[in-house]
PDB file of N, CA, C and O in Angstrom:
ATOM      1  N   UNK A   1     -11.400 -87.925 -43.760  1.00  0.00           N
ATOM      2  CA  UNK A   1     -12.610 -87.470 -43.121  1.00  0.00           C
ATOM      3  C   UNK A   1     -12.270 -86.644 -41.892  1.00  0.00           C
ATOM      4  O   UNK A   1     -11.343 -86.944 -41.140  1.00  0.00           O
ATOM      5  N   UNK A   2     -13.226 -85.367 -41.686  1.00  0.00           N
ATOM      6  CA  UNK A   2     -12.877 -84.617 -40.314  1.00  0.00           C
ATOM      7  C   UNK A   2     -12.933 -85.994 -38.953  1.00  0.00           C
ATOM      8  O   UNK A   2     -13.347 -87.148 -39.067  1.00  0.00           O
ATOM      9  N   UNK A   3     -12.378 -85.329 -37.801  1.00  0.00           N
ATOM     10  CA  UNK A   3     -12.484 -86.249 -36.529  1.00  0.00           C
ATOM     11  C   UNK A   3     -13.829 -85.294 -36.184  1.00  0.00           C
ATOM     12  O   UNK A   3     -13.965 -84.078 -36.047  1.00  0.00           O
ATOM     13  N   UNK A   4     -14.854 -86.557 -36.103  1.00  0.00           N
ATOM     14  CA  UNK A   4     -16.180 -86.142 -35.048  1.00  0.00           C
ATOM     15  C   UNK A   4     -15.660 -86.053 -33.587  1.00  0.00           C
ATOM     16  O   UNK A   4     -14.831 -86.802 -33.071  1.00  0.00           O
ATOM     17  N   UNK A   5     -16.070 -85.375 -33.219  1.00  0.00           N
ATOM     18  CA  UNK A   5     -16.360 -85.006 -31.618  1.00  0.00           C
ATOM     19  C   UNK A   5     -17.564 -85.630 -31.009  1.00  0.00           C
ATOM     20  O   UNK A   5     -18.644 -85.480 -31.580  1.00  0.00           O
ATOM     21  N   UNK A   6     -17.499 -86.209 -30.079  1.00  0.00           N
ATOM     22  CA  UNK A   6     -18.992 -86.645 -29.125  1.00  0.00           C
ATOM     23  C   UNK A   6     -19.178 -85.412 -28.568  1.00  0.00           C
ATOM     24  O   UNK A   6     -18.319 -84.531 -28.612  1.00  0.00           O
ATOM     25  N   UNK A   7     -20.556 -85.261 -27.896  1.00  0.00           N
ATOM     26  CA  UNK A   7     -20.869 -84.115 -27.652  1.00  0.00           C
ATOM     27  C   UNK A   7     -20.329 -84.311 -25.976  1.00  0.00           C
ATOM     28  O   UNK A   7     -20.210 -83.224 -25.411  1.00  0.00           O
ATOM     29  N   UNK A   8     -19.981 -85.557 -25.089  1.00  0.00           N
ATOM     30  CA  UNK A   8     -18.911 -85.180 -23.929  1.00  0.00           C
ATOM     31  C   UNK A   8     -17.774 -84.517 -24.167  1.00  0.00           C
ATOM     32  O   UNK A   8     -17.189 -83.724 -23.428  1.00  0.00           O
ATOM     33  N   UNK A   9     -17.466 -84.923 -25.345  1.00  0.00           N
ATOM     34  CA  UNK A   9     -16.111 -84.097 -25.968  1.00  0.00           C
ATOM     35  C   UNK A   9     -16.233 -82.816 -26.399  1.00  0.00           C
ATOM     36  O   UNK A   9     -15.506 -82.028 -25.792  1.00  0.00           O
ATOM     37  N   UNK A  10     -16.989 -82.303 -27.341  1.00  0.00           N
ATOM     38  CA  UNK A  10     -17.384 -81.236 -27.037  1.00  0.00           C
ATOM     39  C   UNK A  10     -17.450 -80.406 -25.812  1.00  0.00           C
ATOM     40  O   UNK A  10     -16.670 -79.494 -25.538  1.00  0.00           O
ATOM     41  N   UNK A  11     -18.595 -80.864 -25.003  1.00  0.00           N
ATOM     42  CA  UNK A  11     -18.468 -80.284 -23.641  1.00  0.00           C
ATOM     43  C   UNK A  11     -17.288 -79.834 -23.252  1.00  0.00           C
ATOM     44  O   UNK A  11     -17.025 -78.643 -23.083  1.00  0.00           O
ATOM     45  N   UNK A  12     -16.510 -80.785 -23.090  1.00  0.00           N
ATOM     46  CA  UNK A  12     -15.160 -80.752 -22.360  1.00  0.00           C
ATOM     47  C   UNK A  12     -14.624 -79.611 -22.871  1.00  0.00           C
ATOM     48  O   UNK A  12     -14.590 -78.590 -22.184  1.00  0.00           O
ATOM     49  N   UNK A  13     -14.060 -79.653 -24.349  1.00  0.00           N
ATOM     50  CA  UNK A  13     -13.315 -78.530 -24.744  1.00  0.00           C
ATOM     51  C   UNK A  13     -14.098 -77.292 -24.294  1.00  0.00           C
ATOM     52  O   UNK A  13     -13.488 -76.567 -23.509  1.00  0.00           O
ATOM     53  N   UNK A  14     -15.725 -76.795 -24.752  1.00  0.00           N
ATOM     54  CA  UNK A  14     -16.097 -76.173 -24.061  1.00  0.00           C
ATOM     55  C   UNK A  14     -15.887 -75.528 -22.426  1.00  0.00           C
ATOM     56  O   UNK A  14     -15.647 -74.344 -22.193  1.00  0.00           O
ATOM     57  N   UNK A  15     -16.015 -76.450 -21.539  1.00  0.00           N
ATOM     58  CA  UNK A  15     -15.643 -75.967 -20.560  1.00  0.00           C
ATOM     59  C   UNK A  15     -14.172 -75.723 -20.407  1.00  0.00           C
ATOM     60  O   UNK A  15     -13.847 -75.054 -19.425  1.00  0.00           O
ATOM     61  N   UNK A  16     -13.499 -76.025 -20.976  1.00  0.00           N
ATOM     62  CA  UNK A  16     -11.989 -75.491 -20.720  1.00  0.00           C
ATOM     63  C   UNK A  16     -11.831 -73.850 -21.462  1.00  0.00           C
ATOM     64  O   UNK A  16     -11.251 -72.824 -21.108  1.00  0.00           O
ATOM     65  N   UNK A  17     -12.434 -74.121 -22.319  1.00  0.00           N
ATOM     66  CA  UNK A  17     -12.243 -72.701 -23.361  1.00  0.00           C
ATOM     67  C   UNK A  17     -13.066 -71.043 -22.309  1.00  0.00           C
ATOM     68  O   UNK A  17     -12.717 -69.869 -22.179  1.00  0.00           O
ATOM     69  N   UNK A  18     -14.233 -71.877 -21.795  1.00  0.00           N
ATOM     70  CA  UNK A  18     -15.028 -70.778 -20.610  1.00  0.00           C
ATOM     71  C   UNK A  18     -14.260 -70.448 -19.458  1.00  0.00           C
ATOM     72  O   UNK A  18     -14.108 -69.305 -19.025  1.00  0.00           O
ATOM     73  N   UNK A  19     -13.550 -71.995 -18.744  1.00  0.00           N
ATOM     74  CA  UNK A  19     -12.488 -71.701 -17.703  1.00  0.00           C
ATOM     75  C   UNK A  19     -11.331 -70.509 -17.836  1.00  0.00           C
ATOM     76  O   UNK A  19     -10.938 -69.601 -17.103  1.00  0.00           O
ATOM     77  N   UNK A  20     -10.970 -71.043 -19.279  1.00  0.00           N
ATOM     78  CA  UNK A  20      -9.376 -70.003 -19.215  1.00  0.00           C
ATOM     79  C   UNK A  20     -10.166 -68.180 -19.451  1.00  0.00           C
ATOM     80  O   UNK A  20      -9.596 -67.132 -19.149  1.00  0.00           O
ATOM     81  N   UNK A  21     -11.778 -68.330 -20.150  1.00  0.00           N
ATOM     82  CA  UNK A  21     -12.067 -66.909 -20.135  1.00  0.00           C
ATOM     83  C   UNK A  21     -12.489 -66.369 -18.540  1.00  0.00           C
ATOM     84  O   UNK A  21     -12.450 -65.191 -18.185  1.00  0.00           O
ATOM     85  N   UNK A  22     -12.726 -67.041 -18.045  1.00  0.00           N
ATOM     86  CA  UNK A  22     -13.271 -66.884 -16.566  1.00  0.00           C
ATOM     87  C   UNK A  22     -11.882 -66.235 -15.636  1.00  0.00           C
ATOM     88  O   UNK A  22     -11.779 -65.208 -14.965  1.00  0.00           O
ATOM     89  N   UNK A  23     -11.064 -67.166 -15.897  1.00  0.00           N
ATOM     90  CA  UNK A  23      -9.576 -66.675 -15.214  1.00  0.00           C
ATOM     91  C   UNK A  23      -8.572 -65.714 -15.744  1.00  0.00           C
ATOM     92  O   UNK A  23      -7.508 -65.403 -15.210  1.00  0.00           O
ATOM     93  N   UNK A  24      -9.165 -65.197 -17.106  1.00  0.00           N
ATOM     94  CA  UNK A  24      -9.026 -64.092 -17.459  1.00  0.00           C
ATOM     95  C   UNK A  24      -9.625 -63.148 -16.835  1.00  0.00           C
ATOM     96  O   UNK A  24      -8.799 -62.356 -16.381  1.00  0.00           O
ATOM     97  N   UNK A  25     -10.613 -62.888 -16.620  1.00  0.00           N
ATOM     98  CA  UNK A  25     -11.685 -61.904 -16.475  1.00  0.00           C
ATOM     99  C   UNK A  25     -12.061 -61.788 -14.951  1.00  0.00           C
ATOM    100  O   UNK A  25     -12.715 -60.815 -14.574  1.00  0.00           O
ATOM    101  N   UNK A  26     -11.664 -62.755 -14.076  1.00  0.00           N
ATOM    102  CA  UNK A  26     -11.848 -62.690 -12.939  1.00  0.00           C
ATOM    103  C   UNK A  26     -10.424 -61.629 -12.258  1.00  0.00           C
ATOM    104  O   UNK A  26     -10.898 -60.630 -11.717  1.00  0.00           O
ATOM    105  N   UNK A  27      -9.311 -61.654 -12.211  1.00  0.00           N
ATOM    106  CA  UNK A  27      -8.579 -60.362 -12.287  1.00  0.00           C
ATOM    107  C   UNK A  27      -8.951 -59.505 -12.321  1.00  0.00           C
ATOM    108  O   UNK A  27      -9.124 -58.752 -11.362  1.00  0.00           O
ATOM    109  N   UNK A  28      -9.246 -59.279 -13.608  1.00  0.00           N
ATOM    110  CA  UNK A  28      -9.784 -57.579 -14.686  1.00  0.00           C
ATOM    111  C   UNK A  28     -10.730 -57.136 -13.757  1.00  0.00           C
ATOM    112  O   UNK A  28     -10.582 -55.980 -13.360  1.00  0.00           O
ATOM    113  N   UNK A  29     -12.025 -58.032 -13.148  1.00  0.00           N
ATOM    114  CA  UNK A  29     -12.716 -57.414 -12.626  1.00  0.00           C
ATOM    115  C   UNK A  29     -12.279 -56.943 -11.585  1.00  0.00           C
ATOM    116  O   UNK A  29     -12.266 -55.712 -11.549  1.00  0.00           O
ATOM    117  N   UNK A  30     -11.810 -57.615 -10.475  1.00  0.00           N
ATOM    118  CA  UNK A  30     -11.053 -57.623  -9.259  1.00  0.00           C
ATOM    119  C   UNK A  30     -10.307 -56.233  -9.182  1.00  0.00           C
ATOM    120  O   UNK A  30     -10.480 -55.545  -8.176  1.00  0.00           O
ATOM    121  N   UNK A  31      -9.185 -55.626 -10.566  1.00  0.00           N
ATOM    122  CA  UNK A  31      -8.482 -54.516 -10.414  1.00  0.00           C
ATOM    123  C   UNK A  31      -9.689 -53.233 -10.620  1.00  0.00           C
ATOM    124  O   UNK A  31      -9.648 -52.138 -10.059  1.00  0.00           O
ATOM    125  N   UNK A  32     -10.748 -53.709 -11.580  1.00  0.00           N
ATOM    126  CA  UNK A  32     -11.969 -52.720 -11.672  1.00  0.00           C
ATOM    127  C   UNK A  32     -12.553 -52.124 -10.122  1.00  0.00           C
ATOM    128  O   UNK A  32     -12.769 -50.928  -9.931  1.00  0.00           O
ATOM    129  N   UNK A  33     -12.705 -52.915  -9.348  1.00  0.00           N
ATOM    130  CA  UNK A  33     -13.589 -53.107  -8.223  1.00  0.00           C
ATOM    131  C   UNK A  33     -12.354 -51.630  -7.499  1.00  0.00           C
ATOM    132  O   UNK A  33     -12.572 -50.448  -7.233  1.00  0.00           O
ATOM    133  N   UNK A  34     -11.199 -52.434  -7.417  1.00  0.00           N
ATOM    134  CA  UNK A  34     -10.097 -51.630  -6.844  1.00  0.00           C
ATOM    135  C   UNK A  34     -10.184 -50.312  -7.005  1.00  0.00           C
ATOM    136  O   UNK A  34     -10.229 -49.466  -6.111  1.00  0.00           O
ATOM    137  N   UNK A  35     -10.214 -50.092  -8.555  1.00  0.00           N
ATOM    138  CA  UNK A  35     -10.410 -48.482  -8.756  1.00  0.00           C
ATOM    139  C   UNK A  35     -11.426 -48.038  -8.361  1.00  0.00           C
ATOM    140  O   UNK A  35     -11.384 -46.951  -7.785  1.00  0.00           O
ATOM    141  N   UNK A  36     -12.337 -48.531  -8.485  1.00  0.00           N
ATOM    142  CA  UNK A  36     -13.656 -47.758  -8.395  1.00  0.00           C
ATOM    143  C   UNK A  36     -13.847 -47.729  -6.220  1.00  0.00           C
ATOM    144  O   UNK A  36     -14.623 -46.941  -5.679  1.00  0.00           O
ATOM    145  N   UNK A  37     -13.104 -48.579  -5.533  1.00  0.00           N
ATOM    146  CA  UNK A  37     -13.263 -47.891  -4.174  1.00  0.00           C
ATOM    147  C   UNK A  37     -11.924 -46.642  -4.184  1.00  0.00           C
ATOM    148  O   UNK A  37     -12.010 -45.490  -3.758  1.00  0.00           O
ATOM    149  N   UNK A  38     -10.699 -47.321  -4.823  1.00  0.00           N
ATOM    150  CA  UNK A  38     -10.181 -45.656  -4.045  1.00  0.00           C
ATOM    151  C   UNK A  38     -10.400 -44.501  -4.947  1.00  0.00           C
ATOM    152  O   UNK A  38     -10.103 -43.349  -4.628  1.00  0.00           O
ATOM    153  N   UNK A  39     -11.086 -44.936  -6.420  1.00  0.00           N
ATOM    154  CA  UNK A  39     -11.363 -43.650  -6.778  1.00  0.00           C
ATOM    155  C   UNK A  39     -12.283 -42.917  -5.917  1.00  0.00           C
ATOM    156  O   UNK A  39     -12.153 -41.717  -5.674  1.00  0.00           O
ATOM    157  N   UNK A  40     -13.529 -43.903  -5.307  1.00  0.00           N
ATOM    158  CA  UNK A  40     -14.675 -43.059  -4.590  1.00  0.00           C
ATOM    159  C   UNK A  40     -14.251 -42.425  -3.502  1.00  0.00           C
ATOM    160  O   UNK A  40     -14.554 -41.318  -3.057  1.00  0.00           O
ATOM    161  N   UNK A  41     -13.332 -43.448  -3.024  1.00  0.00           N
ATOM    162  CA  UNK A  41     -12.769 -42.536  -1.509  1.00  0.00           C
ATOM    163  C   UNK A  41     -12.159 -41.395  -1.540  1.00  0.00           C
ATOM    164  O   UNK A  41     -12.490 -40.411  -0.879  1.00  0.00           O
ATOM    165  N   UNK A  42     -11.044 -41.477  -2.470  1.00  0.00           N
ATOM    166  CA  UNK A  42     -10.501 -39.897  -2.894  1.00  0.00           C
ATOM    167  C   UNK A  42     -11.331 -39.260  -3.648  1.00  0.00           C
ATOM    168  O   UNK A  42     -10.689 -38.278  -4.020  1.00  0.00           O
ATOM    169  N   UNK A  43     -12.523 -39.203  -4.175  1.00  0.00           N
ATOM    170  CA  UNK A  43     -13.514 -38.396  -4.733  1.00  0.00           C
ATOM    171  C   UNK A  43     -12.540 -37.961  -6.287  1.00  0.00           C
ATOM    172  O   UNK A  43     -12.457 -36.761  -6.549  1.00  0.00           O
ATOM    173  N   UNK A  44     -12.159 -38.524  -6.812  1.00  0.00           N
ATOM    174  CA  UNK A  44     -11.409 -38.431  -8.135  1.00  0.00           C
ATOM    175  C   UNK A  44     -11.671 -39.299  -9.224  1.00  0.00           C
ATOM    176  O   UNK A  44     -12.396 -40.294  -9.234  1.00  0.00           O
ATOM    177  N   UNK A  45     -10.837 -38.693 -10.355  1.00  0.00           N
ATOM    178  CA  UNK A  45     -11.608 -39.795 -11.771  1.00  0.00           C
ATOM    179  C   UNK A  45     -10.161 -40.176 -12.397  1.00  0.00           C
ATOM    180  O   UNK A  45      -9.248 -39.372 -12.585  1.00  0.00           O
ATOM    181  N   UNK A  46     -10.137 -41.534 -12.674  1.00  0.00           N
ATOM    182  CA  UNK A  46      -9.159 -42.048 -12.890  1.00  0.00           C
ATOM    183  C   UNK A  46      -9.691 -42.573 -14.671  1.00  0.00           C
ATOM    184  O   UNK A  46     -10.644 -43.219 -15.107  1.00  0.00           O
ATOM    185  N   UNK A  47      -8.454 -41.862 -15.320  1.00  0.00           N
ATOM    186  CA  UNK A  47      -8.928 -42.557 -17.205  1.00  0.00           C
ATOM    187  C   UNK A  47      -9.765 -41.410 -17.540  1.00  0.00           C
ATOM    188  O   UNK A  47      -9.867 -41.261 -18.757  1.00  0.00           O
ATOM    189  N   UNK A  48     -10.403 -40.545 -16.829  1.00  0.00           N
ATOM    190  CA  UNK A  48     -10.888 -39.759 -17.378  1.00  0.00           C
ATOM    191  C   UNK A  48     -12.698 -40.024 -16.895  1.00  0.00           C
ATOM    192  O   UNK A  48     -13.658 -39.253 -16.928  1.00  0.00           O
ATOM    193  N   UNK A  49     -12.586 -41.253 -16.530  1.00  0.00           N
ATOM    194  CA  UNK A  49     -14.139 -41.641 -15.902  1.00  0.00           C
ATOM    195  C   UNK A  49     -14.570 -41.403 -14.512  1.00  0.00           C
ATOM    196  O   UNK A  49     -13.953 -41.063 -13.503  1.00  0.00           O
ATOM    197  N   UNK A  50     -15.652 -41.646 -14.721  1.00  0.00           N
ATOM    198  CA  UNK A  50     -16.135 -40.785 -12.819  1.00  0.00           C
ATOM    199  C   UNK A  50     -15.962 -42.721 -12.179  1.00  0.00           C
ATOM    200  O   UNK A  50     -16.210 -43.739 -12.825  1.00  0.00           O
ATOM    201  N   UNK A  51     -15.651 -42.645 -11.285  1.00  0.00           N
ATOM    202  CA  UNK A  51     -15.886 -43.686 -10.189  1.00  0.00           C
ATOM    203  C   UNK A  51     -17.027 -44.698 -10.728  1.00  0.00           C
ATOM    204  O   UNK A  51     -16.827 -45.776 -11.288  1.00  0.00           O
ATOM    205  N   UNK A  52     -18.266 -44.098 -10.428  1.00  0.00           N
ATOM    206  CA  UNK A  52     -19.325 -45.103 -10.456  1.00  0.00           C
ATOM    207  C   UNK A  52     -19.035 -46.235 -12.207  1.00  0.00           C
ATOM    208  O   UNK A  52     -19.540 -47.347 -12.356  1.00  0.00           O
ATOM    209  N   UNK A  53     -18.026 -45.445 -13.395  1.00  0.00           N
ATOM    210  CA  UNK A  53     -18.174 -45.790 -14.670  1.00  0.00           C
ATOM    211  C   UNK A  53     -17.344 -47.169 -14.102  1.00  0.00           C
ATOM    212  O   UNK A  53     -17.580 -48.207 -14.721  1.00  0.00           O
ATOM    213  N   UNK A  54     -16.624 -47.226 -13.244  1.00  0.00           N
ATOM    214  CA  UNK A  54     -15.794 -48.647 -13.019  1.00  0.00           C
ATOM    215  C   UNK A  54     -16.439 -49.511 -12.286  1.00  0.00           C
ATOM    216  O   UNK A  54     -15.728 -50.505 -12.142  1.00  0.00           O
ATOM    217  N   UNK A  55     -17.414 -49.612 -11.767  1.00  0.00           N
ATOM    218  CA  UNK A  55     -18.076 -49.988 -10.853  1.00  0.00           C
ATOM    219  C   UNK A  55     -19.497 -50.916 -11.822  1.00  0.00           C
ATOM    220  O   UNK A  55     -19.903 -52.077 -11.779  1.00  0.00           O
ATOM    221  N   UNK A  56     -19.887 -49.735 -12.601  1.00  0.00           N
ATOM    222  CA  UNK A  56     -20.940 -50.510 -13.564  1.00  0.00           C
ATOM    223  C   UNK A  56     -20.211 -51.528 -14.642  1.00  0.00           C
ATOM    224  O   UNK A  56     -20.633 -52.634 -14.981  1.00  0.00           O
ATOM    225  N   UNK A  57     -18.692 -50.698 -15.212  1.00  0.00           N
ATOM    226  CA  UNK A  57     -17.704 -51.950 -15.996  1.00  0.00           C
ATOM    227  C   UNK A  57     -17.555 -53.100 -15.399  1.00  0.00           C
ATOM    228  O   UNK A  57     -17.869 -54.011 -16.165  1.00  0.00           O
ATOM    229  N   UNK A  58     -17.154 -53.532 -14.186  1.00  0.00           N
ATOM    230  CA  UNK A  58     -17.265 -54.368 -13.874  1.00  0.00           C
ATOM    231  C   UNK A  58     -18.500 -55.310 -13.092  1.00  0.00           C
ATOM    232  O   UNK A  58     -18.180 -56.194 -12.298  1.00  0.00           O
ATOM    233  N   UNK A  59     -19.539 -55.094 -13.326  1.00  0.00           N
ATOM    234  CA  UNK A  59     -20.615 -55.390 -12.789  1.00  0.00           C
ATOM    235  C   UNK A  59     -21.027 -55.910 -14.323  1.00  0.00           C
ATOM    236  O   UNK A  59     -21.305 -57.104 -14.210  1.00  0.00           O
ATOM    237  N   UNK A  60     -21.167 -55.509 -15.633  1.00  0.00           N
ATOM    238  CA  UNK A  60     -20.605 -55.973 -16.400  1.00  0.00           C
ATOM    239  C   UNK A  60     -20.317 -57.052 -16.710  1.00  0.00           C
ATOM    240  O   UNK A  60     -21.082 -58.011 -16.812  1.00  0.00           O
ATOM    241  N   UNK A  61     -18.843 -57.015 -16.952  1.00  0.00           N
ATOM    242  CA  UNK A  61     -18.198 -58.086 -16.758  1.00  0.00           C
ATOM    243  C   UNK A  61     -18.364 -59.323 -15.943  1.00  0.00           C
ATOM    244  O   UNK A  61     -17.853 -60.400 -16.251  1.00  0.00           O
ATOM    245  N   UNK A  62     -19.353 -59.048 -14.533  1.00  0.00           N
ATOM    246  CA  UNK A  62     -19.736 -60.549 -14.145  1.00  0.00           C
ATOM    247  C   UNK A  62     -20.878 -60.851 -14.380  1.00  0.00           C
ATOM    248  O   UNK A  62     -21.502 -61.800 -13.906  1.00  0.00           O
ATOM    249  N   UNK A  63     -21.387 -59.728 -15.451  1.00  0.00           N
ATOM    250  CA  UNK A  63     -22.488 -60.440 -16.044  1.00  0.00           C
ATOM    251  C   UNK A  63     -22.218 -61.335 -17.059  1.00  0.00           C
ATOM    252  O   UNK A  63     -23.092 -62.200 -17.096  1.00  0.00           O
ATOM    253  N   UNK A  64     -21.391 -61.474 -17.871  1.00  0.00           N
ATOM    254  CA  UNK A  64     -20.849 -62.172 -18.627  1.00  0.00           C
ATOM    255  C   UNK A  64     -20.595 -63.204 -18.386  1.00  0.00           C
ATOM    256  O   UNK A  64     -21.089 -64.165 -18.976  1.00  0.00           O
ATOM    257  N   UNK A  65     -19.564 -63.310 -17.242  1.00  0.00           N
ATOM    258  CA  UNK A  65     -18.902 -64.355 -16.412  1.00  0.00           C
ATOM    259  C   UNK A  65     -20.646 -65.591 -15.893  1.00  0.00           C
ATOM    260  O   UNK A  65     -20.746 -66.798 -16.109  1.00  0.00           O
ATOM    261  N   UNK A  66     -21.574 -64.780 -15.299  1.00  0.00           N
ATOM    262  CA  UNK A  66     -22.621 -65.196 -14.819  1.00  0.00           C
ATOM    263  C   UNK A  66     -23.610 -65.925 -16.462  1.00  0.00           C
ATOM    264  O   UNK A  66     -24.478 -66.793 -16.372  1.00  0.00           O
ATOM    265  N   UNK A  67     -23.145 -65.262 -17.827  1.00  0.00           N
ATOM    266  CA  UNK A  67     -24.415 -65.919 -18.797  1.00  0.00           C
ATOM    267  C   UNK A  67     -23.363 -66.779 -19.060  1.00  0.00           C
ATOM    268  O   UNK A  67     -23.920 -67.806 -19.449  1.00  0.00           O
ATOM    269  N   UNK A  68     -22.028 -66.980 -19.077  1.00  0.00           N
ATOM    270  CA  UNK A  68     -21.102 -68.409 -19.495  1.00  0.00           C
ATOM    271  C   UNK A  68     -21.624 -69.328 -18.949  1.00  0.00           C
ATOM    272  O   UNK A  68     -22.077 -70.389 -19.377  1.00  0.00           O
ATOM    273  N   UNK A  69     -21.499 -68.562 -17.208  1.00  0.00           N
ATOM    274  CA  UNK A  69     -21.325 -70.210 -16.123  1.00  0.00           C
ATOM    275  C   UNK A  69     -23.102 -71.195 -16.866  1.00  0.00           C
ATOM    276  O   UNK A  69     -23.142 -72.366 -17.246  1.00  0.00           O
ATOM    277  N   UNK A  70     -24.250 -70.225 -16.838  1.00  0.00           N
ATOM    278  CA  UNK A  70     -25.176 -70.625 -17.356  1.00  0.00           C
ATOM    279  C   UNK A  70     -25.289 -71.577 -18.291  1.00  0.00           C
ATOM    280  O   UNK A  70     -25.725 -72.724 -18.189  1.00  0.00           O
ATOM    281  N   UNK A  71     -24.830 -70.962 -19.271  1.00  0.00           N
ATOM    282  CA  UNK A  71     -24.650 -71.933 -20.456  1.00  0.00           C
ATOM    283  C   UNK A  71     -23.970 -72.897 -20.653  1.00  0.00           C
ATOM    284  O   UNK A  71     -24.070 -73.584 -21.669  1.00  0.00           O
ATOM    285  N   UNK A  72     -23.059 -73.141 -19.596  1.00  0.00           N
ATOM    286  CA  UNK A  72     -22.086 -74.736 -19.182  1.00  0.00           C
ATOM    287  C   UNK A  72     -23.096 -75.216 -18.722  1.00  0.00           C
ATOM    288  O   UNK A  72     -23.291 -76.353 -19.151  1.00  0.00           O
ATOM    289  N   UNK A  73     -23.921 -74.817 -17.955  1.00  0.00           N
ATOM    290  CA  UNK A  73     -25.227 -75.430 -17.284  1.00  0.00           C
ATOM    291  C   UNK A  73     -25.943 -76.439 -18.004  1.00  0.00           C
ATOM    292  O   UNK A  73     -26.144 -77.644 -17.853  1.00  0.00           O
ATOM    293  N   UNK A  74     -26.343 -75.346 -19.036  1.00  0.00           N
ATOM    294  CA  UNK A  74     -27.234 -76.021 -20.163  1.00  0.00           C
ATOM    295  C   UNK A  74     -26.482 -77.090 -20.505  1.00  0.00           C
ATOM    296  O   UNK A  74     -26.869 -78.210 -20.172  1.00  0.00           O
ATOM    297  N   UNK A  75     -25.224 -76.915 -21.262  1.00  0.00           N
ATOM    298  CA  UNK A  75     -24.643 -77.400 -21.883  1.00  0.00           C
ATOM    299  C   UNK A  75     -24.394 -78.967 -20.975  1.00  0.00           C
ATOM    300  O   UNK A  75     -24.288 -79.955 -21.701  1.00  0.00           O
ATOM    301  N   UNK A  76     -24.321 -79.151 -19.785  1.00  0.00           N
ATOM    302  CA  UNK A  76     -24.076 -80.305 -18.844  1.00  0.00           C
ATOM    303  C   UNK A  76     -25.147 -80.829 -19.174  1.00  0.00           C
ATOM    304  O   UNK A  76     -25.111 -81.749 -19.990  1.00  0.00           O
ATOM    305  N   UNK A  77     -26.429 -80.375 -18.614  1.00  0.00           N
ATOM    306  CA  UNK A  77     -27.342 -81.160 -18.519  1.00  0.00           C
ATOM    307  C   UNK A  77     -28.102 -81.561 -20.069  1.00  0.00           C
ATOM    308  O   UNK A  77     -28.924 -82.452 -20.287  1.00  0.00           O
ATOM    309  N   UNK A  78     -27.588 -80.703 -20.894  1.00  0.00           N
ATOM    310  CA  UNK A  78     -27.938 -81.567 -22.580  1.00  0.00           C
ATOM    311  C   UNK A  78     -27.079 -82.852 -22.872  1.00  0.00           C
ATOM    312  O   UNK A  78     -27.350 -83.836 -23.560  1.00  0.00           O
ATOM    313  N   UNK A  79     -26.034 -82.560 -22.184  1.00  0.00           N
ATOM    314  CA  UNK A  79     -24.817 -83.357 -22.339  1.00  0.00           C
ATOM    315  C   UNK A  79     -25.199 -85.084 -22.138  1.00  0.00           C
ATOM    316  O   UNK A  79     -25.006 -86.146 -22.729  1.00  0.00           O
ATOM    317  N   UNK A  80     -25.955 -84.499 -20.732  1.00  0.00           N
ATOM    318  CA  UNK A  80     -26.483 -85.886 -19.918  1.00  0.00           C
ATOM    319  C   UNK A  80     -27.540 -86.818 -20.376  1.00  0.00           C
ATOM    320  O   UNK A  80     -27.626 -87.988 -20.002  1.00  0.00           O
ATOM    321  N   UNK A  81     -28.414 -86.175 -21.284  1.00  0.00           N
ATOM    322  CA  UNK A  81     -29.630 -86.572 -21.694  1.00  0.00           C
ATOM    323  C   UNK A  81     -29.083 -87.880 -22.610  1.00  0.00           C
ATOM    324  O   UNK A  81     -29.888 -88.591 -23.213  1.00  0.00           O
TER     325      UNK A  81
END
């Protein structure tokens, strides 16, 4: 027979699987942010994109980061019920 999971267990793996994407992606954004000030300051396009295109990529990206953390949310307080 498969091994059931409780849904704390669940959770759990869940939140580990969001953590390691979070600490992925928290970098990525971080070097995004980077380009997009000294591209603006030197008034230049780096990749071939204008400034502001790194700026909305990573704005982006913590939108993502922002519908995960959410859904651990949910996911806690279903957890709890």
């Amino acid at each position: 027979m498969a091994n059931k999971l409780s849904e704390e267990e669940c959770y759990e793996v869940e939140k580990k699987r969001v953590n390691l994407y979070r600490n992925i992606l928290e970098p990525i954004i971080m070097e995004m942010m980077i380009v997009f000030i000294f591209t603006e300051a030197l008034d230049l396009s780096f990749g071939g994109f204008a400034p502001i295109f790194w700026l909305v990529l990573a704005f982006g990206w913590v939108l993502i980061i922002i519908c995960m953390e959410v859904t651990m949310i949910r996911a806690f307080l279903e957890s709890k019920k």
